[in-house]
Structures are given as structure tokens and as C-alpha cells.
FIFI-674328 format. One line per field, with one value per atom (N, C-alpha, C): residue in three letters; chain; atom name; x, y, z. Coordinates in steps of 0.1 Angstrom, whole numbers, m for minus. Layout:
<rovos>
aa: [ALA|...]
ch: [A|...]
at: [CA|...]
px: [X|...]
py: [Y|...]
pz: [Z|...]
</rovos>
This chain:
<rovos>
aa: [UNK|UNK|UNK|UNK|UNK|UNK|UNK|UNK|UNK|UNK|UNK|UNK|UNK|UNK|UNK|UNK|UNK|UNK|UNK|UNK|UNK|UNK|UNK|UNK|UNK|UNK|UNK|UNK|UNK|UNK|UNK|UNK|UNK|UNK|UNK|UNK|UNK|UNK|UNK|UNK|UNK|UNK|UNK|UNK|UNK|UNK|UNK|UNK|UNK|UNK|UNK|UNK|UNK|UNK|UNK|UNK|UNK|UNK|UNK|UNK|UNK|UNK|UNK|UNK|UNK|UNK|UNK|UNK|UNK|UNK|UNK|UNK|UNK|UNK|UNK|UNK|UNK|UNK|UNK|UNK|UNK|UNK|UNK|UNK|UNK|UNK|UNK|UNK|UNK|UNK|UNK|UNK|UNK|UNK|UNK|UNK|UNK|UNK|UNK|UNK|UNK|UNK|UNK|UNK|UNK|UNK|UNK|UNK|UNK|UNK|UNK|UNK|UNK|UNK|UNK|UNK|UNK|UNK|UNK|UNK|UNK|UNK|UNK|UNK|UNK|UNK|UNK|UNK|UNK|UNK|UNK|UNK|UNK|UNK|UNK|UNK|UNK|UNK|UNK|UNK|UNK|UNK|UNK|UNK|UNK|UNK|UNK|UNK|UNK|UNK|UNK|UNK|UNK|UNK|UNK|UNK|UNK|UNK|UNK|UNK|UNK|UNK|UNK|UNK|UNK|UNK|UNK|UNK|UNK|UNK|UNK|UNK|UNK|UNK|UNK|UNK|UNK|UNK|UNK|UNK|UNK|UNK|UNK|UNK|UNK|UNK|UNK|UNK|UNK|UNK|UNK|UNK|UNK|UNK|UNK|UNK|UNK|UNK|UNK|UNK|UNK|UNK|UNK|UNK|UNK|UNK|UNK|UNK|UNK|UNK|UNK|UNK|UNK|UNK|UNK|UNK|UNK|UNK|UNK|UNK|UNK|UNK|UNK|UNK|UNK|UNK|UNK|UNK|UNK|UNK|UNK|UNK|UNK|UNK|UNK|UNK|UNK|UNK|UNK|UNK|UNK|UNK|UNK|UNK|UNK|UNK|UNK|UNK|UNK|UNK|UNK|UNK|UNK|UNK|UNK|UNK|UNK|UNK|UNK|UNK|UNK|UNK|UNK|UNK|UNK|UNK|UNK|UNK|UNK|UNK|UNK|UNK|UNK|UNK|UNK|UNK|UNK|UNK|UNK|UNK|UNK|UNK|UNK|UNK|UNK|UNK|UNK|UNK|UNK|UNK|UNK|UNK|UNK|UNK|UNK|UNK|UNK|UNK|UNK|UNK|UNK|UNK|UNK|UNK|UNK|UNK|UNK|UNK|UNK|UNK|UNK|UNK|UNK|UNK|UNK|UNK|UNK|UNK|UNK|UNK|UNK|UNK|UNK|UNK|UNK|UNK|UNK|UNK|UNK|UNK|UNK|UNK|UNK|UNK|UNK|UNK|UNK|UNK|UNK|UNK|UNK|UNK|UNK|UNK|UNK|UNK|UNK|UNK|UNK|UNK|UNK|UNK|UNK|UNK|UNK|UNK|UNK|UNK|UNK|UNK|UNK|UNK|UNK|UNK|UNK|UNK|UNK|UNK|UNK|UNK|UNK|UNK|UNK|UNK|UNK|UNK|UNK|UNK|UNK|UNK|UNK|UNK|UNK|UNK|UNK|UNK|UNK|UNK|UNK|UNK|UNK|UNK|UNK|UNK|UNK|UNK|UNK|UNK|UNK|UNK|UNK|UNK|UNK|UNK|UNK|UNK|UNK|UNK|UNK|UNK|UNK|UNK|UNK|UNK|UNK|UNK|UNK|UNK|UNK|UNK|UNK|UNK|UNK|UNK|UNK|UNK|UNK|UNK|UNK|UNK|UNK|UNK|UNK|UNK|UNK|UNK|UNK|UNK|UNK|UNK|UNK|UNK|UNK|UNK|UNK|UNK|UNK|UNK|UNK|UNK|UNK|UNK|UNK|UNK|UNK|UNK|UNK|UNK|UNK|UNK|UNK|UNK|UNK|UNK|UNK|UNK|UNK|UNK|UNK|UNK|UNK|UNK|UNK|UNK|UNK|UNK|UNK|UNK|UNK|UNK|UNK|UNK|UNK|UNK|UNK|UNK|UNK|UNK|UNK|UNK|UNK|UNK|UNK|UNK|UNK|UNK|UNK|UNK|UNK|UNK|UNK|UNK|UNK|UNK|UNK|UNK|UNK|UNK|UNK|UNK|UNK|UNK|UNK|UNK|UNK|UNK|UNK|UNK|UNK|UNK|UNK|UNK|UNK|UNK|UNK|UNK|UNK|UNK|UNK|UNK|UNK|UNK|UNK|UNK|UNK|UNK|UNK|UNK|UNK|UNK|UNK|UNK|UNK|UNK|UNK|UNK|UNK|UNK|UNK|UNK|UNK|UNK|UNK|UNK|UNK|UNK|UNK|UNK|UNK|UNK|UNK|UNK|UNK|UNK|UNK|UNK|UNK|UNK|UNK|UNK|UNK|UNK|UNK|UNK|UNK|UNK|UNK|UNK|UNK|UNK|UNK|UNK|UNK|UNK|UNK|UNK|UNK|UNK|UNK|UNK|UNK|UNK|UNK|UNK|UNK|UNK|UNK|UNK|UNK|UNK|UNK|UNK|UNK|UNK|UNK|UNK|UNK|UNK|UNK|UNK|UNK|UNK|UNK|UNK|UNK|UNK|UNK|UNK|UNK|UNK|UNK|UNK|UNK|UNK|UNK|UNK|UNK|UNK|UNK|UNK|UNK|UNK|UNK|UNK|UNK|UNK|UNK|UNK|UNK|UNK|UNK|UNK]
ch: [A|A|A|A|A|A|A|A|A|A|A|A|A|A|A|A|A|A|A|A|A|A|A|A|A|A|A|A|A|A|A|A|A|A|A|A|A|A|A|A|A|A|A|A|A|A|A|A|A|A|A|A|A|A|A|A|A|A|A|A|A|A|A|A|A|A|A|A|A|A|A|A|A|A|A|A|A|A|A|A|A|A|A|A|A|A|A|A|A|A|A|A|A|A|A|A|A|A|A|A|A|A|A|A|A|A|A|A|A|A|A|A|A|A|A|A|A|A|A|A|A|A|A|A|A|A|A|A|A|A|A|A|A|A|A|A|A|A|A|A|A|A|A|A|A|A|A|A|A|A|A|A|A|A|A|A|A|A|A|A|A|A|A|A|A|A|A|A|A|A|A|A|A|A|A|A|A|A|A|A|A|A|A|A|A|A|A|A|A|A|A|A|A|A|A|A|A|A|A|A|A|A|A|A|A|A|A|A|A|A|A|A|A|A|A|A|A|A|A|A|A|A|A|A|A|A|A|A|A|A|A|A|A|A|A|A|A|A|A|A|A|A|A|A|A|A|A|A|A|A|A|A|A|A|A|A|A|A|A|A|A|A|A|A|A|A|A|A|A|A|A|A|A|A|A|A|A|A|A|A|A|A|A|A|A|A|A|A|A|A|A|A|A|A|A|A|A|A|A|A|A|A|A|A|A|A|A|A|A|A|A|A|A|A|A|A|A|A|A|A|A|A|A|A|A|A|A|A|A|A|A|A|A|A|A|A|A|A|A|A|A|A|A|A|A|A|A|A|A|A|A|A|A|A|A|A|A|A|A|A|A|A|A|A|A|A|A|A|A|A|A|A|A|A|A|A|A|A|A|A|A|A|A|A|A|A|A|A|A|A|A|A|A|A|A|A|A|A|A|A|A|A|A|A|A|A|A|A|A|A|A|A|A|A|A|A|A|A|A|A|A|A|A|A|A|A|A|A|A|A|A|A|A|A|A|A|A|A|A|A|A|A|A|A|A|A|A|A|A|A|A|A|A|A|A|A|A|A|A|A|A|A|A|A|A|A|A|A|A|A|A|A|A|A|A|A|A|A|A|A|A|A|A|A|A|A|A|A|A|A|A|A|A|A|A|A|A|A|A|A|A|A|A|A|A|A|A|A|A|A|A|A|A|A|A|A|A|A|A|A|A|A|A|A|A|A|A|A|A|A|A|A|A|A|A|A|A|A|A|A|A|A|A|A|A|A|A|A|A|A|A|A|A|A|A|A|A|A|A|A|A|A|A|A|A|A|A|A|A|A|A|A|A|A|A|A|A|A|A|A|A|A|A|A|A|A|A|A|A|A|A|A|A|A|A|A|A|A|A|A|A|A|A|A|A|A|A|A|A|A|A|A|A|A|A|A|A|A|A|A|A|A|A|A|A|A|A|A|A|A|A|A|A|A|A|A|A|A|A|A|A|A]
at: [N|CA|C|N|CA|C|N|CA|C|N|CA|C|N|CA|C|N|CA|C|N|CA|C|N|CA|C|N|CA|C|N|CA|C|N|CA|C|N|CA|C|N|CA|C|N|CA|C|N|CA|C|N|CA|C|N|CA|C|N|CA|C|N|CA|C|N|CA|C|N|CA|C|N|CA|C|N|CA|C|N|CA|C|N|CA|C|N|CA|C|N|CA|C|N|CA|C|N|CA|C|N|CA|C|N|CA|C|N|CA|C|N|CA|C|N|CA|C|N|CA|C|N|CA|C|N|CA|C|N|CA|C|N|CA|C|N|CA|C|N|CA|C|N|CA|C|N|CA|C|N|CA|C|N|CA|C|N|CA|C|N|CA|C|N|CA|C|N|CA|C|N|CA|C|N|CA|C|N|CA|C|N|CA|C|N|CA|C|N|CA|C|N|CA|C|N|CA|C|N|CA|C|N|CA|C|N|CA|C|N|CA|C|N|CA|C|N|CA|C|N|CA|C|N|CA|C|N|CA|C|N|CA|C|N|CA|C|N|CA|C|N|CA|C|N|CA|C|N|CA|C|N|CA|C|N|CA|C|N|CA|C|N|CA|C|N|CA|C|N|CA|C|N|CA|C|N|CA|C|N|CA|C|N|CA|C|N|CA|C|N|CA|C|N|CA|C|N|CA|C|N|CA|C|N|CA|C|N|CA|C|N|CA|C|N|CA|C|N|CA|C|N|CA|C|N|CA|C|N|CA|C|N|CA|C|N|CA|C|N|CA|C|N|CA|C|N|CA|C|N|CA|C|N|CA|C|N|CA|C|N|CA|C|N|CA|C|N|CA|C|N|CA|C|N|CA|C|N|CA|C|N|CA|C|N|CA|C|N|CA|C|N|CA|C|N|CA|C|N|CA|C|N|CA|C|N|CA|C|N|CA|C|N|CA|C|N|CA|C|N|CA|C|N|CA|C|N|CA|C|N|CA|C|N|CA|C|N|CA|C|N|CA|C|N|CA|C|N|CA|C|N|CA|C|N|CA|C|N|CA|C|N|CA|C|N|CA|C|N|CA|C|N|CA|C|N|CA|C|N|CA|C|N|CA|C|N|CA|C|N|CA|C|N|CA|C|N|CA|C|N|CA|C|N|CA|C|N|CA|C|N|CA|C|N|CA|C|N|CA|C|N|CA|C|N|CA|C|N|CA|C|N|CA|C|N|CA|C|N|CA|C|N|CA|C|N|CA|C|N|CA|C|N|CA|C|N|CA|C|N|CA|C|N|CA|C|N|CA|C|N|CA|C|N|CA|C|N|CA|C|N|CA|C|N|CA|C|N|CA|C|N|CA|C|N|CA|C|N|CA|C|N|CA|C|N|CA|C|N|CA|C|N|CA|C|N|CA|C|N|CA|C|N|CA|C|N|CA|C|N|CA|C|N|CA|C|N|CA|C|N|CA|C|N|CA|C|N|CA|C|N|CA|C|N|CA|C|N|CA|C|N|CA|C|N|CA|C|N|CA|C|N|CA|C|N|CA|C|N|CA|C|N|CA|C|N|CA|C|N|CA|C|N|CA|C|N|CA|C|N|CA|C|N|CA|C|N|CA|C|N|CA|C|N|CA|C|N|CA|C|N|CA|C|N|CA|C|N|CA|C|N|CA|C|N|CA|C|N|CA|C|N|CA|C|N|CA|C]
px: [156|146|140|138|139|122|114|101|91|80|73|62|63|53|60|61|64|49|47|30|37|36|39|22|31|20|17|14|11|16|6|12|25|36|45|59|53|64|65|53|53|53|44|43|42|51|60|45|28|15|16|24|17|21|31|30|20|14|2|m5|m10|m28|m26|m14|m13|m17|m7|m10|m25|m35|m47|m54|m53|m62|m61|m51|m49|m54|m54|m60|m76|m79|m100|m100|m94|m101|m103|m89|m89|m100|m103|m115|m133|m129|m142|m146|m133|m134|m127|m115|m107|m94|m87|m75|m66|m63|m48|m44|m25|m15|m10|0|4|11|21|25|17|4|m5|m15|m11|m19|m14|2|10|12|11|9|1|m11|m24|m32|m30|m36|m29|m17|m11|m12|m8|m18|m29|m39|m51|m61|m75|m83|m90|m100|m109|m115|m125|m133|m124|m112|m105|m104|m105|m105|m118|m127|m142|m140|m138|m142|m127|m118|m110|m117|m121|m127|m136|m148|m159|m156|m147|m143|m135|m129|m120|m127|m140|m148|m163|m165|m181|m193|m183|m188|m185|m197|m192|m190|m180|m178|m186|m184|m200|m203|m210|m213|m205|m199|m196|m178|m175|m160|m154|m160|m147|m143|m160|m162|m152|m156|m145|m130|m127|m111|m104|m112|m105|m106|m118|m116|m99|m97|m90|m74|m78|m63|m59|m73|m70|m63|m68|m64|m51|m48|m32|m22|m27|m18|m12|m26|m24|m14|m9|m4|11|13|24|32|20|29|41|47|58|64|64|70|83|82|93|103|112|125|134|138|143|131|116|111|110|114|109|116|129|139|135|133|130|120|114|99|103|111|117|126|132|137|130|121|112|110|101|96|106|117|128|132|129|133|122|114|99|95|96|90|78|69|54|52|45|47|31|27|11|10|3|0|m17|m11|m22|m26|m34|m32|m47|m48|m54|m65|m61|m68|m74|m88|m93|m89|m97|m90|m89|m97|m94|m83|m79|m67|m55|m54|m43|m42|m51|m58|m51|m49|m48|m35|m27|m16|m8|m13|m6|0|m12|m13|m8|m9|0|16|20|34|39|33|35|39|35|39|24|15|4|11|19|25|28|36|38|31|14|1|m6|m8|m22|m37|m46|m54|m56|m49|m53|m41|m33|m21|m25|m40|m41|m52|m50|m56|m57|m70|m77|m83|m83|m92|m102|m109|m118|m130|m117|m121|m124|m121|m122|m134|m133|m139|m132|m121|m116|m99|m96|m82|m71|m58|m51|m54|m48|m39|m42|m58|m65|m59|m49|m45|m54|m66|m74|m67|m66|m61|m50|m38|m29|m30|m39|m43|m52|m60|m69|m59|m47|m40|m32|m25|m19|m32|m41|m51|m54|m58|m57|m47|m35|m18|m16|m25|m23|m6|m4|6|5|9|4|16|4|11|23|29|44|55|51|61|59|52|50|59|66|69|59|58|52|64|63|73|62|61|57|61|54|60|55|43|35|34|31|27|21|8|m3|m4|6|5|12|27|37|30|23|8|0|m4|m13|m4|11|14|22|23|28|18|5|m5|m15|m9|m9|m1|11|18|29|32|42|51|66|78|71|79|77|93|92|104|98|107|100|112|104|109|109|119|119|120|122|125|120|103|92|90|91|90|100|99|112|114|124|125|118|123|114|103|90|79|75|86|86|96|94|98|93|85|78|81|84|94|109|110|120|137|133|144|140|148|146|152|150|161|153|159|156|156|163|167|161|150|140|151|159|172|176|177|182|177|163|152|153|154|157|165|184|193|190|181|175|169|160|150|158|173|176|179]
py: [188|177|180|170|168|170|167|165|175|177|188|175|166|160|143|133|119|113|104|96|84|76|66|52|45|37|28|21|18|1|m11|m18|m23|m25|m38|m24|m5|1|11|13|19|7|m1|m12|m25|m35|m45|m57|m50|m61|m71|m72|m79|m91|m100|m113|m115|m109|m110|m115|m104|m102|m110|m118|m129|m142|m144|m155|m155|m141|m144|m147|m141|m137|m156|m160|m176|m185|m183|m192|m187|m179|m172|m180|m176|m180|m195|m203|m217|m223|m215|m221|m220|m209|m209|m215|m223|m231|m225|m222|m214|m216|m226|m231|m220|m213|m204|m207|m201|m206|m197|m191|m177|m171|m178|m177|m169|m176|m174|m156|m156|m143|m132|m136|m120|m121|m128|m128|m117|m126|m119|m109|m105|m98|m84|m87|m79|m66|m56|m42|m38|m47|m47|m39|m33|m32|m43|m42|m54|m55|m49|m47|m57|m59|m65|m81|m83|m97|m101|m95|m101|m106|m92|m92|m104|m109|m119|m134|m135|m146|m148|m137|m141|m145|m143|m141|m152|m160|m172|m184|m180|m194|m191|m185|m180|m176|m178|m176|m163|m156|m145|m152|m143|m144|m138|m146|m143|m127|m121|m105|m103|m115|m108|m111|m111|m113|m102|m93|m80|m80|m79|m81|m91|m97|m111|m109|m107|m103|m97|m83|m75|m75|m82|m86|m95|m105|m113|m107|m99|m88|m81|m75|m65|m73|m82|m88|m92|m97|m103|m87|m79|m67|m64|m62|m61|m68|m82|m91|m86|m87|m91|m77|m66|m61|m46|m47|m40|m25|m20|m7|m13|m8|m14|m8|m14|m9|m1|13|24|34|29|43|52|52|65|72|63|78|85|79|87|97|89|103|114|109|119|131|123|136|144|139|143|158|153|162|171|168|183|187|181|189|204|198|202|198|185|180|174|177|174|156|153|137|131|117|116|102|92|77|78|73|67|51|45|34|27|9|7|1|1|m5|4|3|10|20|27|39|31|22|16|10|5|m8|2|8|24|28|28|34|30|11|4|2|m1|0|8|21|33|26|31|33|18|6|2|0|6|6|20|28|41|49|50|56|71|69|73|86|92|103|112|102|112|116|110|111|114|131|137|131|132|125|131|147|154|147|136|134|115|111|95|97|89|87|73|65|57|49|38|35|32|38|45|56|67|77|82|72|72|65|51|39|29|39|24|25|14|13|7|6|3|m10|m9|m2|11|13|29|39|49|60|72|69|75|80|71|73|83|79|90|103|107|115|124|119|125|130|121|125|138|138|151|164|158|173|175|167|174|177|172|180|194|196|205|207|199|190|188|191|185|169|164|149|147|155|156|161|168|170|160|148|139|126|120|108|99|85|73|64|62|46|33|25|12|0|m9|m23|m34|m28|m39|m34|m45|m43|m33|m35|m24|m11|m10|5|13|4|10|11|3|8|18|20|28|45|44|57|63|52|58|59|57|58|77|79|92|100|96|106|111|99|102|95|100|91|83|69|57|50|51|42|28|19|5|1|m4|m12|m25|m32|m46|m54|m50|m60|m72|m72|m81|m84|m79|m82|m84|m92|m93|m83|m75|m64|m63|m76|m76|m76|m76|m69|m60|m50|m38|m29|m33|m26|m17|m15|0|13|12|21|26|37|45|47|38|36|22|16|6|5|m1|2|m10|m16|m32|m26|m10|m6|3|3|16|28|22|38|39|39|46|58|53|65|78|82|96|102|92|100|97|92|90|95|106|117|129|131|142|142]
pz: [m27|m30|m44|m53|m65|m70|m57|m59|m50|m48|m40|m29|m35|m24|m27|m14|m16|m12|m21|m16|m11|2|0|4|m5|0|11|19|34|37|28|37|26|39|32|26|34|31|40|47|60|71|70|77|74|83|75|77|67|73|60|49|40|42|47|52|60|71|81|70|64|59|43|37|29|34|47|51|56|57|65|52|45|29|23|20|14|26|38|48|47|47|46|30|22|7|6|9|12|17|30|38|34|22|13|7|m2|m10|m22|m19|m34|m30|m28|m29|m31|m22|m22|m16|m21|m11|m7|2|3|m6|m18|m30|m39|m36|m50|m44|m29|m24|m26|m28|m32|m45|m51|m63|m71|m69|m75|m65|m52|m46|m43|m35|m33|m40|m28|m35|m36|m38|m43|m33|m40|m26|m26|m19|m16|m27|m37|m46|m54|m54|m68|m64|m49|m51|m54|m46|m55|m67|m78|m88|m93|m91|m97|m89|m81|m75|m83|m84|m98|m105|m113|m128|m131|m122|m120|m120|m108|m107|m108|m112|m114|m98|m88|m74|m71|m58|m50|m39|m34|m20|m10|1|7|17|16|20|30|39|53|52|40|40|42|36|44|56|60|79|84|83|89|85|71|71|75|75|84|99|107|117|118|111|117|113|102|103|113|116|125|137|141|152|155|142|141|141|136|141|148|157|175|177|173|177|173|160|151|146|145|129|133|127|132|120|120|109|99|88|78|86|85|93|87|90|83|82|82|79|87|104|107|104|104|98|88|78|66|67|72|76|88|97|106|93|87|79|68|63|52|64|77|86|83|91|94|77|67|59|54|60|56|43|39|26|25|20|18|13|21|21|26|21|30|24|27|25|14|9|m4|m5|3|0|m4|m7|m13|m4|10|23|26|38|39|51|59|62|78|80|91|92|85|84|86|81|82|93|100|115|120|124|129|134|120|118|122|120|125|139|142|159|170|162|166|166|153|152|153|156|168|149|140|126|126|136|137|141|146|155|137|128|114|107|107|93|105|104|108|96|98|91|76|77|61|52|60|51|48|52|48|34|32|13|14|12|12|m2|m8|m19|m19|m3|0|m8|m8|m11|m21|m33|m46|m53|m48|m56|m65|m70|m80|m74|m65|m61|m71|m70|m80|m88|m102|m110|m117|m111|m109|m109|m119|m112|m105|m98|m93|m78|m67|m57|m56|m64|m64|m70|m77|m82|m71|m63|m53|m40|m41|m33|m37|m51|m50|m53|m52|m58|m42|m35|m19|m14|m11|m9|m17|m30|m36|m45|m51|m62|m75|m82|m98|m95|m103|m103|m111|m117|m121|m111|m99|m88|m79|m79|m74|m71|m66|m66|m55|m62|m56|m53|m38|m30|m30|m40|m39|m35|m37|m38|m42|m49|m61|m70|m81|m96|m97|m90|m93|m89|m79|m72|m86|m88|m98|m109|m115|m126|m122|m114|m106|m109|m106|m106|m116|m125|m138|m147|m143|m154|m146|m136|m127|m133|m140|m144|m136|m127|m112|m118|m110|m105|m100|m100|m93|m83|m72|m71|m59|m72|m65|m52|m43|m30|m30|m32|m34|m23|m7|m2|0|m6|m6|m20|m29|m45|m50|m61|m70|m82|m84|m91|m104|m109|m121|m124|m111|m111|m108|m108|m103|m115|m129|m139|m142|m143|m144|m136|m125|m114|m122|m122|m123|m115|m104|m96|m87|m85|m75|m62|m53|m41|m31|m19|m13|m1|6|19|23|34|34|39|47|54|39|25|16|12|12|2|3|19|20|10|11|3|m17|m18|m26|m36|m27|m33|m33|m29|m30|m44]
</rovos>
């Protein structure tokens, strides 16, 4: 293995939620009065933490969004979970083998630590991330294009961020970890590659990545 620790990031590469929480995110904004479409949610949001849509909502139309929208979003994410959301397909393998290889690996993501929770443990991914291995943009303050998060991640794994590789699948994560100082390898099955130029490798098949990192 080429690398001493894999970060991967959560939704839309462990678990297949960012159609969910697109189509919930452009359906909540619309109904506020900010015309999105599901187009325009992975677009501009995707990856993002919450703090970033505020602040592009502001900045777009001179409005805040109202105090209880987290509350509510993530309510109605959460909910649709329960319902819908299912593991990218190919990862347990991958993580089954990271395990038996014994390679150091843990989730960095831009959701909060509940959403991760949730996810887990509905798509049964909860059995491979003990909790010292979840990373939150939470835990930081400033989530991507922030290389903050992955940075907090390899300093708790105990990593310099040059034995590091990041598995993305947005702009801003792949901003996020080249401005960390990490490999990047972008996951296209949801993006189109060419937003995902900044990644060091590309790849569309989560069963590849394993033979990938060797």
C-alpha cells in the first residue's frame, strides 16, 4: 500500500445519500422562496457543510434562511434515509479489505456527526467506523474547500498529510485535499470528471479502488 492512512469521504462514496438529500435540499429551498432545481443542488451545494449554504443564500439574495432550517433538513433527511439510502455499491469490499490488510482508513466528512450516524447504521457501514475513525465539519468549524477537516483527520489517525490519500466526489472535497497536501482520487460515478480535475486519479467503480491504492 502506497499510502499509511485512506480518508474517505461519506455521502455519495460510502453511502449512495446525495440524490436523497439533493432532491430534499432544492425541494426545502424552493419552498422558501429560492428557486432550486435538483441540477442546481449538486451543483452548487454538493459537498458542502451547512454553514456554506447560508452563507451562498445570503450572498445571492441578501436573505437568511430561517434559524430552524438545519432542524428541519435534517429532520426530513434523516427520515428519507430510514426509507431509501443504501451503501455505494463495492464499498464494503473495499473496506473489508483495507480491514484485513490492516490499512489505516476513517471518514472525514462535511455532514454532521449525526447524519454519519445515521447513515451508518442504516446501511449496516456502522460495523467498519468505530467512532475514533469519524471526522465531522463539525469538529473543526470551517468545512470544505477548507483543508481544515482533513487535516484534523490525519493529525488524530496520527498521519502526516503527505501519506495520506483522499476518495472524493466533489469539487470541494478535491479542493479541500489538495490544498491539505493529500493525494486525491476522484469518484465519478455522480460527477462528471471534469469537475473532478484536481484529483490525481479518477475512477467511476467503487469495487476498483482497493486494487487501486496498491
Amino acid at each position: 500500500m502506497r499510502y499509511d492512512l485512506v480518508i474517505f469521504d461519506n455521502d455519495g462514496v460510502l453511502v449512495d445519500s446525495e440524490p436523497i438529500s439533493n432532491r430534499l435540499l432544492a425541494a426545502y429551498l424552493t419552498e422558501l422562496g429560492h428557486p432550486t432545481s435538483y441540477e442546481d443542488s449538486i451543483r452548487d451545494y454538493m459537498g458542502s457543510a451547512m454553514h456554506r449554504i447560508h452563507e451562498l443564500i445570503l450572498e445571492r439574495t441578501g436573505q437568511r434562511l430561517p434559524a430552524e432550517f438545519d432542524e428541519v433538513f435534517h429532520a426530513r433527511v434523516f427520515a428519507a434515509f430510514e426509507r431509501e439510502l443504501r451503501p455505494v455499491a463495492g464499498v464494503d469490499g473495499v473496506l473489508e479489505k483495507l480491514a484485513a490488510d490492516g490499512v489505516p482508513y476513517c471518514v472525514a466528512s462535511s455532514g454532521s456527526h449525526a447524519r454519519i450516524r445515521v447513515g451508518h447504521r442504516t446501511t449496516g457501514l456502522d460495523r467498519w467506523f468505530a467512532e475514533e475513525r469519524v471526522f465531522s465539519s463539525e469538529d473543526v468549524g470551517r468545512g470544505k474547500p477548507a483543508p481544515d477537516l482533513f487535516l484534523y483527520a490525519a493529525e488524530r489517525m496520527g498521519v502526516a498529510p503527505g501519506r495520506c490519500v483522499v476518495v472524493e466526489d466533489s469539487p470541494l472535497g478535491v479542493q479541500a485535499a489538495v490544498a491539505a497536501g493529500m493525494d486525491v482520487y476522484g469518484f465519478t460515478a455522480m460527477t462528471p470528471a471534469e469537475r473532478l480535475a484536481g484529483a490525481g486519479r479518477l475512477f467511476s467503480d467503487m469495487g476498483e479502488l482497493a486494487d487501486l491504492l496498491v
